[in-house]
Wavefront OBJ file of the C-alpha trace (Angstrom):
o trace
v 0.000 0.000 0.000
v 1.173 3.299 -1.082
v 2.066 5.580 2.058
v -0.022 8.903 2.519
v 2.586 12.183 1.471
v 3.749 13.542 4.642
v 2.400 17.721 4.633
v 4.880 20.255 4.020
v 4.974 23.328 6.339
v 4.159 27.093 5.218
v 6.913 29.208 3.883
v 7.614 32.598 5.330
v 7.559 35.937 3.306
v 8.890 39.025 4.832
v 6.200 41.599 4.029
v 6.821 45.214 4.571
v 3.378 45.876 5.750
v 2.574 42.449 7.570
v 5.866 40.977 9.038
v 6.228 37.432 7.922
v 3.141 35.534 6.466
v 3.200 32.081 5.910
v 1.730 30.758 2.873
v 0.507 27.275 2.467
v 2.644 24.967 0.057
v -0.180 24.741 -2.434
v -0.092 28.498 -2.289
v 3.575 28.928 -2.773
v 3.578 26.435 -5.885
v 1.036 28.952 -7.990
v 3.507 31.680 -6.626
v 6.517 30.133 -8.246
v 4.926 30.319 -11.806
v 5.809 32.740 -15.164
v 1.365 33.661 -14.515
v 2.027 34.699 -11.162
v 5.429 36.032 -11.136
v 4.371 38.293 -14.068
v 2.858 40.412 -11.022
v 5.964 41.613 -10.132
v 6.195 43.960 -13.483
v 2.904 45.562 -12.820
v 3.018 48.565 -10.728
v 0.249 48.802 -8.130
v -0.816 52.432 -8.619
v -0.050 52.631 -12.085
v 1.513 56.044 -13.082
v 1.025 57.142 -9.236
v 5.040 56.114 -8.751
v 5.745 59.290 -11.361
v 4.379 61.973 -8.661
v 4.983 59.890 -4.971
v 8.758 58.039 -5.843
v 8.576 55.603 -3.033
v 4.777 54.303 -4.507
v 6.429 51.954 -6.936
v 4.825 48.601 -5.455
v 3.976 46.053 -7.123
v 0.169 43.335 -7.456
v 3.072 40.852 -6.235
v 3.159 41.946 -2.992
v -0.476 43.281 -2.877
v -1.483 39.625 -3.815
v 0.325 37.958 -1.105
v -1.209 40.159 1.666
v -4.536 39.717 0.449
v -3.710 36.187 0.813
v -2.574 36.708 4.138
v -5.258 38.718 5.694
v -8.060 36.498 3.680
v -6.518 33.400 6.024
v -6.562 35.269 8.748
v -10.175 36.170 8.439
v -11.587 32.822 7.283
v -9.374 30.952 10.276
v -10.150 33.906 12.988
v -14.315 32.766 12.098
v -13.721 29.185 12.100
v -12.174 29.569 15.324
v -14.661 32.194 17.131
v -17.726 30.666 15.787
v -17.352 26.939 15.748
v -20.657 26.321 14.709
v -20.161 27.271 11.291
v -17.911 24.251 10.536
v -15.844 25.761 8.298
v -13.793 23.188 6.139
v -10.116 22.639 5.340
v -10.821 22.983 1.799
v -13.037 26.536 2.381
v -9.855 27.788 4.372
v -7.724 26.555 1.147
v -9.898 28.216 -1.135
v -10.142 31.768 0.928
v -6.447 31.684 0.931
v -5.749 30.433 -3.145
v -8.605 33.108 -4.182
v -7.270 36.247 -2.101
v -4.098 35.124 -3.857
v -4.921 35.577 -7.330
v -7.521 38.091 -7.668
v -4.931 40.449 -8.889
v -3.636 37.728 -11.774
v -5.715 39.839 -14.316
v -4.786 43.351 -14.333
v -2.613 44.882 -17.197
v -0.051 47.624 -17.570
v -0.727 50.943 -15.920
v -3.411 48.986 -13.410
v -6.902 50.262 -13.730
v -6.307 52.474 -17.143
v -5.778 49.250 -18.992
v -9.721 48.215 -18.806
v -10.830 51.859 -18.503
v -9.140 53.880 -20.959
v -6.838 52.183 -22.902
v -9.030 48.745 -24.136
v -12.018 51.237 -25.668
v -9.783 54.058 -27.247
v -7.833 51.259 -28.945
v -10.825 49.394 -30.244
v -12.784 52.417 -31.016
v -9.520 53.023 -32.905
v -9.191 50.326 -34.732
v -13.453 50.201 -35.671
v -12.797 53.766 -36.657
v -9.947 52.939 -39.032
v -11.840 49.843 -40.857
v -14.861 51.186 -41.276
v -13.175 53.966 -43.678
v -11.653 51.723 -45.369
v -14.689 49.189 -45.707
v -13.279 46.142 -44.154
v -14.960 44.631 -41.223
v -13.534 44.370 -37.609
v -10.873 42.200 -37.105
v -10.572 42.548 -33.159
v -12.855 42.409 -30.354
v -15.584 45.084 -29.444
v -17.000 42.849 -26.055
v -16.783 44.603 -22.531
v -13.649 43.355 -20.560
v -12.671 43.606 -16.743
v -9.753 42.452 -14.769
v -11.890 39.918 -12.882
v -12.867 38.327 -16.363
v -8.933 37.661 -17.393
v -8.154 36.729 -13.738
v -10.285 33.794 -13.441
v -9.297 32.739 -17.024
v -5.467 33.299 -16.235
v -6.034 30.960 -12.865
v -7.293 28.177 -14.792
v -4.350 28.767 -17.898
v -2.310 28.625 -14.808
v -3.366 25.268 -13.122
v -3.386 22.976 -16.574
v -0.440 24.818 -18.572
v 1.509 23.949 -15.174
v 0.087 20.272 -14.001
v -0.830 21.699 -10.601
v -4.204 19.944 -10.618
v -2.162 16.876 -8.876
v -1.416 19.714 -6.620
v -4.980 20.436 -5.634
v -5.579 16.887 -5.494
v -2.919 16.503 -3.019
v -4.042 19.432 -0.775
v -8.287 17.595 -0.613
v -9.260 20.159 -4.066
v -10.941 19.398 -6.549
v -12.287 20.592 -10.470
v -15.501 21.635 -8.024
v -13.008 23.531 -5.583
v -11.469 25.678 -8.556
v -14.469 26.412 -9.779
v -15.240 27.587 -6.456
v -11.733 29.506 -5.547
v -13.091 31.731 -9.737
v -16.505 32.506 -8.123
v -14.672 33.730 -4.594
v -12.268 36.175 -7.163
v -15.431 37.332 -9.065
v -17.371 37.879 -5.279
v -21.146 38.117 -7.539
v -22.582 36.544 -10.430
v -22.793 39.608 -12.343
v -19.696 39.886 -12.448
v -19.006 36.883 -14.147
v -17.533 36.209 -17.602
v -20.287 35.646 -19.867
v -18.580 31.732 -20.540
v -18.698 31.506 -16.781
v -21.561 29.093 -15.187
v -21.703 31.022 -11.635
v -23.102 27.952 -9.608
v -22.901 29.525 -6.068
v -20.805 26.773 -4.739
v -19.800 28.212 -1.634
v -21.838 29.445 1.643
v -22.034 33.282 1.302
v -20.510 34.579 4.134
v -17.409 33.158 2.247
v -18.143 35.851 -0.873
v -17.700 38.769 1.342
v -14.090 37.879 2.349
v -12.532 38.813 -0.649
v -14.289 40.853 -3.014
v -17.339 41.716 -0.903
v -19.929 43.274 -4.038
v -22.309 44.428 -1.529
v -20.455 46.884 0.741
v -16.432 46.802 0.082
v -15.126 45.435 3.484
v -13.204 42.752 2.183
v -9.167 41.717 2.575
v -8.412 43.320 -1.022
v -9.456 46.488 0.520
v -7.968 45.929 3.706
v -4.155 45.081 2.464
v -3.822 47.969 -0.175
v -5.735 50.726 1.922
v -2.463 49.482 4.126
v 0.225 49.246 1.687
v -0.881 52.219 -0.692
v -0.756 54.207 2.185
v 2.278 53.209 3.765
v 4.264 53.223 0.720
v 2.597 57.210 -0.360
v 4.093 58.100 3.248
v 0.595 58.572 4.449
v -2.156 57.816 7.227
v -5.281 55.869 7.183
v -8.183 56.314 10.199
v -9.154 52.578 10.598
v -7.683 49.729 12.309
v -7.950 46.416 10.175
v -6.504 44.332 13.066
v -9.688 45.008 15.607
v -12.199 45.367 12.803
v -10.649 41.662 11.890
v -11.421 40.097 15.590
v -14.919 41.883 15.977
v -16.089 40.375 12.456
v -18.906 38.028 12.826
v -20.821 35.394 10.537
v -24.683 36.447 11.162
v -28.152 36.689 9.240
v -28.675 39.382 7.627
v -32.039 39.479 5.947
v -32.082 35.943 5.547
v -28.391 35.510 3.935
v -25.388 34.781 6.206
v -23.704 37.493 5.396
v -19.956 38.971 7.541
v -21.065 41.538 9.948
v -19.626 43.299 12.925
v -20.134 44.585 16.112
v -22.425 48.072 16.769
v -19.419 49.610 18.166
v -17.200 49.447 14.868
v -19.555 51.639 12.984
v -17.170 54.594 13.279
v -14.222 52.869 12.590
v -15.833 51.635 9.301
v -17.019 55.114 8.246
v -13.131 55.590 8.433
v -12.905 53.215 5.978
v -14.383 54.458 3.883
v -13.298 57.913 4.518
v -9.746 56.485 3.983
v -10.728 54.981 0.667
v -11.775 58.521 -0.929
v -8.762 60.083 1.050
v -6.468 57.583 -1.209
v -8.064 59.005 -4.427
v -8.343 62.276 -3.372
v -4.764 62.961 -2.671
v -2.904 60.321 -4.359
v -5.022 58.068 -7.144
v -6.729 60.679 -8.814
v -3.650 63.499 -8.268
v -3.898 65.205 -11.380
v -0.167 65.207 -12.715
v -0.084 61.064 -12.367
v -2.990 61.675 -14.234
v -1.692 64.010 -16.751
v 1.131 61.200 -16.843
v -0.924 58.270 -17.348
v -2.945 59.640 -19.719
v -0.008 60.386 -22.003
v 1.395 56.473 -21.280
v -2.351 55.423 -22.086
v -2.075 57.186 -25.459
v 1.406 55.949 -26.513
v -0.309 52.629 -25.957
v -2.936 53.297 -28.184
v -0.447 54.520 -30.959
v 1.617 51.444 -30.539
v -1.271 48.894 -30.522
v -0.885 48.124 -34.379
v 2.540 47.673 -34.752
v 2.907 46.049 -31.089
v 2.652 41.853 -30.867
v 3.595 39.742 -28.379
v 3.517 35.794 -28.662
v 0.143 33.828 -28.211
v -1.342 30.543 -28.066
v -0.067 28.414 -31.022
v 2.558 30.663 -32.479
v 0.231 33.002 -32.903
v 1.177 37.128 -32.171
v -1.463 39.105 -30.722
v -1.637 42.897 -30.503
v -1.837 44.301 -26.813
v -5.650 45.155 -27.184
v -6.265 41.733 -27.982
v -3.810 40.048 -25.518
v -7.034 39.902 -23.185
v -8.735 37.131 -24.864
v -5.310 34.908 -25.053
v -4.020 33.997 -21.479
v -0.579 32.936 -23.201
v -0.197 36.365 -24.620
v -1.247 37.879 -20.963
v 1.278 36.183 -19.672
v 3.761 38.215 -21.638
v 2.208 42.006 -20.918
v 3.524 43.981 -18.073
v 4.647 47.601 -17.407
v 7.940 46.105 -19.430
v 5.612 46.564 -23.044
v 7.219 50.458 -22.552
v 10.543 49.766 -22.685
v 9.536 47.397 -25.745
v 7.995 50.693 -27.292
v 10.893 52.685 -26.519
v 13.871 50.258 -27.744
v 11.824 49.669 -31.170
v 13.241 50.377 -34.111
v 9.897 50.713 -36.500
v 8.923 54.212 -37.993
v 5.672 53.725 -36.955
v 6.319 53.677 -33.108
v 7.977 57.121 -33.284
v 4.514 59.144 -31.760
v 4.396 56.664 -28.925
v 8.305 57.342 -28.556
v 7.526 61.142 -28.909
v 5.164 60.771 -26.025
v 6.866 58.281 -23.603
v 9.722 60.948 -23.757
v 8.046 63.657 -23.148
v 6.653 61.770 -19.499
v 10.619 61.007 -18.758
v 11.439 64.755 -19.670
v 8.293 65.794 -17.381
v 6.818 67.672 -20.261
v 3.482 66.857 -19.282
v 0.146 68.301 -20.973
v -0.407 71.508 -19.083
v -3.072 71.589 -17.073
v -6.129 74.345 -17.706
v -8.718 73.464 -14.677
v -11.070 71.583 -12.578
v -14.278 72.175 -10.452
v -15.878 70.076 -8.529
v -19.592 70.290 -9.390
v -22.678 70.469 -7.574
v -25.304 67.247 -7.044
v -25.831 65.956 -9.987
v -29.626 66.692 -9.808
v -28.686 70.629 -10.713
v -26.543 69.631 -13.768
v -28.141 71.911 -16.688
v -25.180 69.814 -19.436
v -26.065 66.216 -21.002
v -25.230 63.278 -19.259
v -24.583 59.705 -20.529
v -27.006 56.921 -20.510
v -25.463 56.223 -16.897
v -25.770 59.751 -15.722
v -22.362 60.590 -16.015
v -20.276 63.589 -16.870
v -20.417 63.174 -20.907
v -16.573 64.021 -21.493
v -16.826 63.883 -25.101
v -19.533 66.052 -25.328
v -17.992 69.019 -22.757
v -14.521 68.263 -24.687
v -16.535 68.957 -28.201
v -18.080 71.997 -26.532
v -14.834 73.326 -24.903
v -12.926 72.848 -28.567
v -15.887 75.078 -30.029
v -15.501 77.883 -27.792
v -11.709 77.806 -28.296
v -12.188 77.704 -31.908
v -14.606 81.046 -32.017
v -12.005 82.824 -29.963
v -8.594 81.577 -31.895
v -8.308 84.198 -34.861
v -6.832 82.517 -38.152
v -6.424 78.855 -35.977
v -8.570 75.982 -35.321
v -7.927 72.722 -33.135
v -9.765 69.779 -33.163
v -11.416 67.530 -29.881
v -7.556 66.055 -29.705
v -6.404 69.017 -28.409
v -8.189 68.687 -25.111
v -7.907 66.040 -22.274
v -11.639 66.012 -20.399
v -11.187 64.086 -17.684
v -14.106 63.459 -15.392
v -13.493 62.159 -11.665
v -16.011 60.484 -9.368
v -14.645 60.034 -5.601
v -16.902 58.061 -3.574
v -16.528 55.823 -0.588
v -17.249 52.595 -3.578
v -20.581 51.982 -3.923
v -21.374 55.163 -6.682
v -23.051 57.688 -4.557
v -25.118 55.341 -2.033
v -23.931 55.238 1.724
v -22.169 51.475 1.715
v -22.871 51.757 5.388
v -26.552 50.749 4.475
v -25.448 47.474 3.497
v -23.573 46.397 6.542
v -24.868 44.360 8.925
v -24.284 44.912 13.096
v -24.970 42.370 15.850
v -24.827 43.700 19.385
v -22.247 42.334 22.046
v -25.314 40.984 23.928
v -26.881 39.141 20.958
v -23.543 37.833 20.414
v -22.447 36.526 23.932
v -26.175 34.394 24.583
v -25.998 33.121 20.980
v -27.893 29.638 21.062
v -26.080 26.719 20.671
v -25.664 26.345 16.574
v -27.635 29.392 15.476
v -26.788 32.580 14.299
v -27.277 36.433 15.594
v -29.926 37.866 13.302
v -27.820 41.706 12.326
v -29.369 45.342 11.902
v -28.458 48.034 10.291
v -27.275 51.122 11.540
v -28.494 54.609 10.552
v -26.025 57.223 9.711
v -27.512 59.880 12.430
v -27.540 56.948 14.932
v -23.410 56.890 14.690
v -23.088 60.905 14.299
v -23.673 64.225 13.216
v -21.096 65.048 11.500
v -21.165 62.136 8.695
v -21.355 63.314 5.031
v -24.865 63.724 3.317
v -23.572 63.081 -0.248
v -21.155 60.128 -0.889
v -19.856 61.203 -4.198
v -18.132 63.541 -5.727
v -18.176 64.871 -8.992
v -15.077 66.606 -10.585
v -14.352 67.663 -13.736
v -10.438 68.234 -14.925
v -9.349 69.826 -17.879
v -5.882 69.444 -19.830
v -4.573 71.068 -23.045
v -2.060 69.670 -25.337
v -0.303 72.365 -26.840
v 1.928 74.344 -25.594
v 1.205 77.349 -27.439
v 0.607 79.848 -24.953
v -2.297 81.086 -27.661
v -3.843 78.022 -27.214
v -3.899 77.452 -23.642
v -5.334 81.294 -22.878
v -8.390 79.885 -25.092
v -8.689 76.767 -23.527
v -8.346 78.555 -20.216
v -10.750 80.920 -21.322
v -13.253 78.254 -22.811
v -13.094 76.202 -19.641
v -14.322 79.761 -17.568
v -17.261 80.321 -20.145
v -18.471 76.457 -20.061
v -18.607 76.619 -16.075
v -20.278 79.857 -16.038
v -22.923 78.573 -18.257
v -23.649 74.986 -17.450
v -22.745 75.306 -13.423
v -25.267 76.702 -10.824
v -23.481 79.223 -8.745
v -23.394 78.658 -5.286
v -22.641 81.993 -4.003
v -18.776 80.978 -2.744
v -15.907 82.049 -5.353
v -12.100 81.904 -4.904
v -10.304 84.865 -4.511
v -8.773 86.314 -7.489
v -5.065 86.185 -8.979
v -3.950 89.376 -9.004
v -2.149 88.740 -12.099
v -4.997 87.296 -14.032
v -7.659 90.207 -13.524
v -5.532 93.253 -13.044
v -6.984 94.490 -16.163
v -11.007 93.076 -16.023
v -11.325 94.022 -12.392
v -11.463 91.176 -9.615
v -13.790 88.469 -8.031
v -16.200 89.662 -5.195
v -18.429 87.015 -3.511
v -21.218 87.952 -1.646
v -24.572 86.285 -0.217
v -26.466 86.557 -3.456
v -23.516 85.396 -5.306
v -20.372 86.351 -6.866
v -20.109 89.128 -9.476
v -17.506 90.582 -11.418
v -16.530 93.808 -10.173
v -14.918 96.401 -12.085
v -11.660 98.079 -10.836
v -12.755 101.376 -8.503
v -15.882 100.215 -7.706
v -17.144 102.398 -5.226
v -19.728 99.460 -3.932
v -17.151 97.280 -3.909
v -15.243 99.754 -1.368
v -18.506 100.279 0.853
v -18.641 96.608 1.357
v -15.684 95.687 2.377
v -13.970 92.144 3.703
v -17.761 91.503 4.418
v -18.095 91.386 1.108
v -15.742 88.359 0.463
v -16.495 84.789 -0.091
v -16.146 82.572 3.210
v -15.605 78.719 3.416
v -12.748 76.498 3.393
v -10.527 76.861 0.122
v -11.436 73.017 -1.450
v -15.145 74.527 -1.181
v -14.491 77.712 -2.590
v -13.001 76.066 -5.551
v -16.115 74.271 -5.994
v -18.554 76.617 -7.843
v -18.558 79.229 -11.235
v -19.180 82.792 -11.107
v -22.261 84.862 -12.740
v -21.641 88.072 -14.095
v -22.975 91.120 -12.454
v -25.273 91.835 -15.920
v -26.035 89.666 -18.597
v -23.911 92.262 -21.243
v -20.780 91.312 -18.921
v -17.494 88.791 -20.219
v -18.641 85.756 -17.994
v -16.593 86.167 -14.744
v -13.827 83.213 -14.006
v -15.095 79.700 -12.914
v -15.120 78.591 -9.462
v -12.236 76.152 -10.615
v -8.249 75.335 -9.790
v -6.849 77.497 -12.579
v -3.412 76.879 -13.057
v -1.213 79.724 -13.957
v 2.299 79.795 -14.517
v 4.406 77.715 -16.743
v 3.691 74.946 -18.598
v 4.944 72.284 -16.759
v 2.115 70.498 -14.890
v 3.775 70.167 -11.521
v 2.737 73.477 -10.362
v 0.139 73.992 -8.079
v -3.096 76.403 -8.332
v -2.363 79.628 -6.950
v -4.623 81.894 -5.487
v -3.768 85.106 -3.050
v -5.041 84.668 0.547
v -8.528 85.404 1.037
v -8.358 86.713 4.572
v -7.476 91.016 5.020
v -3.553 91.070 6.784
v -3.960 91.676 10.547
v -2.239 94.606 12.090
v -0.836 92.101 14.021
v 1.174 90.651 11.468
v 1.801 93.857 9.459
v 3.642 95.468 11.893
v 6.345 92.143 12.020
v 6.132 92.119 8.386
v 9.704 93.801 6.983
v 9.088 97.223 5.029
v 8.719 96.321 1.430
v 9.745 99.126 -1.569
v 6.922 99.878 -3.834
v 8.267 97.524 -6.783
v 9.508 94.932 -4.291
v 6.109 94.490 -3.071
v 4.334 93.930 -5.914
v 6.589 90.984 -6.796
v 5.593 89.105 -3.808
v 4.318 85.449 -4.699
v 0.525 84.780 -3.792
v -0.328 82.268 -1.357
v -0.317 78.935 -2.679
v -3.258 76.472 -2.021
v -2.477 72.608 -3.436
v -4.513 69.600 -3.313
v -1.011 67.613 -3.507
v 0.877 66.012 -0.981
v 1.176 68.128 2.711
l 1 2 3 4 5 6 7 8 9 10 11 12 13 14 15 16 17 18 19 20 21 22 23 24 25 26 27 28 29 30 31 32 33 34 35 36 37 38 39 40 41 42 43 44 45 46 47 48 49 50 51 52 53 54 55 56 57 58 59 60 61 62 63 64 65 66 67 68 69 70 71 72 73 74 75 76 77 78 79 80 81 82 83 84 85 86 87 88 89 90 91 92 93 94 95 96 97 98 99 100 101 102 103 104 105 106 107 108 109 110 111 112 113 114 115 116 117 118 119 120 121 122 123 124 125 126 127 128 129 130 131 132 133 134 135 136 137 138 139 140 141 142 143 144 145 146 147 148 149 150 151 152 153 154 155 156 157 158 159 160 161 162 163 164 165 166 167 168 169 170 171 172 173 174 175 176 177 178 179 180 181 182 183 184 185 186 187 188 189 190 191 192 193 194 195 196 197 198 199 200 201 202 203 204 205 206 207 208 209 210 211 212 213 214 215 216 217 218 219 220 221 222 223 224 225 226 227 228 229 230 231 232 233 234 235 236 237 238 239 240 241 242 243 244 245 246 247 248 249 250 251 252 253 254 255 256 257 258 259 260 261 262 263 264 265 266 267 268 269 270 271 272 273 274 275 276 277 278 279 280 281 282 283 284 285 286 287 288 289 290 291 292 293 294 295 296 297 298 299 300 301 302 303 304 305 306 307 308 309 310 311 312 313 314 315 316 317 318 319 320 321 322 323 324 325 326 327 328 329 330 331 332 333 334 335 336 337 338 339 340 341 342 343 344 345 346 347 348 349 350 351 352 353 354 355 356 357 358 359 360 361 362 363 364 365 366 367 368 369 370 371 372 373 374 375 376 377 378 379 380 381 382 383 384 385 386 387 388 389 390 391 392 393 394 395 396 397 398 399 400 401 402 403 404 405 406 407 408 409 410 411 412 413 414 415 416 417 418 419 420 421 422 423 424 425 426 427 428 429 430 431 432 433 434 435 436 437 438 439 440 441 442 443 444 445 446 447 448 449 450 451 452 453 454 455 456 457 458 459 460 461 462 463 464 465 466 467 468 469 470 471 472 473 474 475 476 477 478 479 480 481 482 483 484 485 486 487 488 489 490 491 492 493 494 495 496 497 498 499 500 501 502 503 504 505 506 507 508 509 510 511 512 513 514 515 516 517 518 519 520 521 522 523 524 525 526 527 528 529 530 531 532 533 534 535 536 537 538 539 540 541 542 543 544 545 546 547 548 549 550 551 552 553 554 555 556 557 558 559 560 561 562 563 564 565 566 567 568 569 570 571 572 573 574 575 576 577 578 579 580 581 582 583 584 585 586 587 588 589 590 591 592 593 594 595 596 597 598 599 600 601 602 603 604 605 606 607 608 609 610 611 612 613 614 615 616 617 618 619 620
């Protein structure tokens, strides 16, 4: 009789943000594949690394905490709650799916699927249809959880590691199950994919919870994202870890926690937008990535990397051939860049242009008002149509530039939602809370029934709108023509399309010395000419109040319909071209006499070279 295979131990990793993890030996053999290793070569925050130099981490990494915290959670409620029963090969599966939910996601993370796979398609359909010849790539929708339950099962046959599974009590049902954990719903499923529910579903909110965003994905890279962008998050994952609780929540057993952790979670969340706010959505990564995204584009026909069966696929269509995947990393730039084809020369252009920092200056952004007051078209989905306020933007440069004309190239619209990840509903209203007493006289094998929480009930001082709308402009050219119009056709489109809400920023000097300045008062803000003796009566009280992200937030009306339109409520950059300067704006608040008196006695010219205050949504 053949003798049973004695169980090898867990192997150690050193993680930066965890200490040492173990991972199982099942684990460790899908690590030590070309599939999984490919991780290393994609960045975590995309083009983030190119404005915060230490955040150049990698899915690698990201992947092996996510299987580390998903083990901890899945062994912490097998051990708490007994009466669950929770199975060897569920604790497997946790661990193997928190482990490769990353193994889809392409160069320049979530640009890939968002920007880069439609302007290369629409491309390509653009480019056969005038020419009469029908498509010759893929038009379908694609997401990173599509190719990463593909890419797990190219992984487990091209490498034999079903013995493995075998080995370790898995089984053809138990990968199946392990794709369904990565995809956490059946809507998000590949349409090939039979989504059979295998698993309890208290086991789907471990790690990619669809219903409220507490999961161990979130939990590692809120972490490591932070640490890594030198920065602080409000939540402890540790205790919100050992207060988590299997219960029913309307009639599902869903992971819930205790009453007390409702703050901490609204920190959570908080710490989610925080991450975009300063750091994912900073708009010179942006400016950045959009540049990288467009040198993609340009190299997608005469880019090919090796396929299934000898085959060469371009990079758009690398998605639908796991053995091309394999191949595409944050490496297909330096491919670009060491090419010696003509016809990569624009995406050369522009991938030089990031290393040089000449970015695509930046014209504007406001952050708009509820979307119920938005008087401009929408899409389908009610969202910011950027083509259409791009097309509208390029027409009011267009009737300003005398003997010149650009095209809808020659702007970047690029429009922003921050929210805490569920659109702009309160996730909170899908979490479930048991109380400590419901907990401790649980009866023997059944389950606390949870309750929601309502906002009000945790505090006052909680947010009444969970999204946030903003709208970014960027200009291509240089041309210091150019960008005055686009600067100038950004002001007119937010004073006609965006409500004022009575709160303005106070004025460059520089920028209205000539039309007068910016006065904002409780009916509004108005454009006041130079000497007005109103303007005099009123005085400081006549001056916008507020913090300075709100007073950023809305356009200004003229003070009579005959008037220029006055400038937008928006982060106007002025200075040089070179996108790494922030919005400038002179302080808002009259000099105490106080301070004057300290301040060193100025000469007439020596004073009006002083440099305005400088307000910057960029690192503090």
């Amino acid at each position: 009789m053949e003798q049973a295979r004695p169980r090898r131990k867990p192997k150690l990793f050193n993680d930066a943000v965890h200490g040492h993890i173990p991972l199982e030996p099942l684990c460790v053999e899908i690590v030590d594949t070309p599939e999984f290793q490919r991780l290393r070569d994609l960045k975590q925050l995309g083009g983030c690394y190119l404005v915060f130099p230490t955040a150049s981490h990698n899915r690698f990494e990201h992947s092996l905490g996510v299987c580390y915290l998903s083990g901890r959670m899945i062994d912490h409620l097998a051990d708490s709650q007994p009466e669950l029963k929770i199975t060897d090969e569920e604790r497997l599966c946790v661990r193997i799916a928190g482990l490769c939910h990353d193994l889809g996601h392409g160069p320049l993370s979530h640009a890939f699927e968002s920007t880069f796979l439609p302007a290369a398609r629409a491309r390509r359909a653009a480019r056969e249809a005038a020419a009469g010849v029908g498509s010759s790539g893929s038009a379908a929708a694609w997401k990173h959880e599509w190719a990463s339950v593909r890419m797990l099962e190219h992984l487990v046959r091209k490498n034999g590691l079903l013995a493995s599974f075998r080995e370790n009590g898995l089984t053809e049902r138990s990968l199946h199950l392990i794709q369904e954990l990565i995809l956490g719903d059946e809507e998000e499923a590949p349409p090939e994919f039979e989504f059979k529910s295998l698993g309890r579903r208290f086991l789907y909110d471990i790690v990619a919870n669809k219903a409220n965003g507490i999961d161990t994905d979130k939990g590692d890279y809120f972490m490591r994202d932070a640490q890594m962008l030198g920065m602080r998050v409000g939540y402890d994952w540790g205790r919100m870890l050992k207060l988590a609780r299997v219960a029913d929540f309307e009639g599902a057993q869903r992971i819930c926690f205790q009453e007390k952790e409702a703050w901490q979670l609204y920190e959570l969340f908080h710490s989610r937008y925080t991450l975009h706010k300063r750091a994912y959505q900073h708009r010179v990564g942006k400016a950045a990535e959009t540049m990288l995204v467009e040198a993609l584009v340009l190299a997608d026909d005469f880019l090919t990397l090796p396929g299934a069966g000898g085959t060469r696929c371009r990079v758009s269509d690398c998605v639908e051939d796991m053995e091309a995947y394999t191949h595409l990393s944050d490496s297909v730039f330096a491919l670009i860049e060491t090419s010696d084809k003509p016809e990569m020369r624009p995406a050369q252009e522009l991938i030089g242009r990031v290393k040089r920092r000449q970015l695509y200056p930046f014209v504007g952004q406001i952050v708009l008002p509820p979307p119920k007051t938005w008087l401009f078209d929408v899409t389908p989905r009610g969202r910011v149509d950027a083509v259409k306020v791009a097309s509208e933007l390029v027409a009011f440069m267009n009737a300003t530039l005398e003997g010149q004309s650009v095209s809808t190239d020659a702007i970047v619209v690029d429009a922003l939602r921050l929210n805490y990840g569920q659109g702009a509903s309160n996730p909170m209203e899908n979490v479930g809370f048991i109380s400590r007493k419901d907990e401790s006289s649980e009866v023997a094998g059944a389950l606390p029934v949870a309750f929601r929480i309502a906002k009000d009930h945790v505090s006052a001082l909680l947010p009444n709108h969970f999204e946030e709308n903003t709208l970014r402009v960027f200009c291509k050219d240089d041309a210091p023509k150019v960008r005055a119009a686009a600067l100038a056709a950004f002001q007119r489109w937010c004073a006609r399309y965006v409500p004022s809400t009575g709160r303005s920023p106070p004025a460059s000097s520089s920028a209205h010395a000539d039309s007068g300045r910016l006065e904002g008062t409780s009916a509004g803000c108005r454009s006041v000419p130079p000497g007005d003796p109103a303007a005099a009566a009123a005085g400081p009280a006549a001056k916008c109040t507020g913090s300075p992200e709100r007073r950023m937030s809305a356009p200004c009306t003229p003070a009579n319909p005959g008037s220029a339109p006055a400038t937008a409520h928006a982060s106007i950059h002025r200075g040089n071209s070179s996108c790494r300067m922030s919005p400038i704006f002179e302080d808002s608040e009259p000099e105490s006499p106080a301070r004057a008196s300290k301040r060193p006695r100025e000469g007439k010219d020596e004073s009006a070279r002083r440099r305005p205050a400088m307000f910057s949504f960029s690192q503090a």
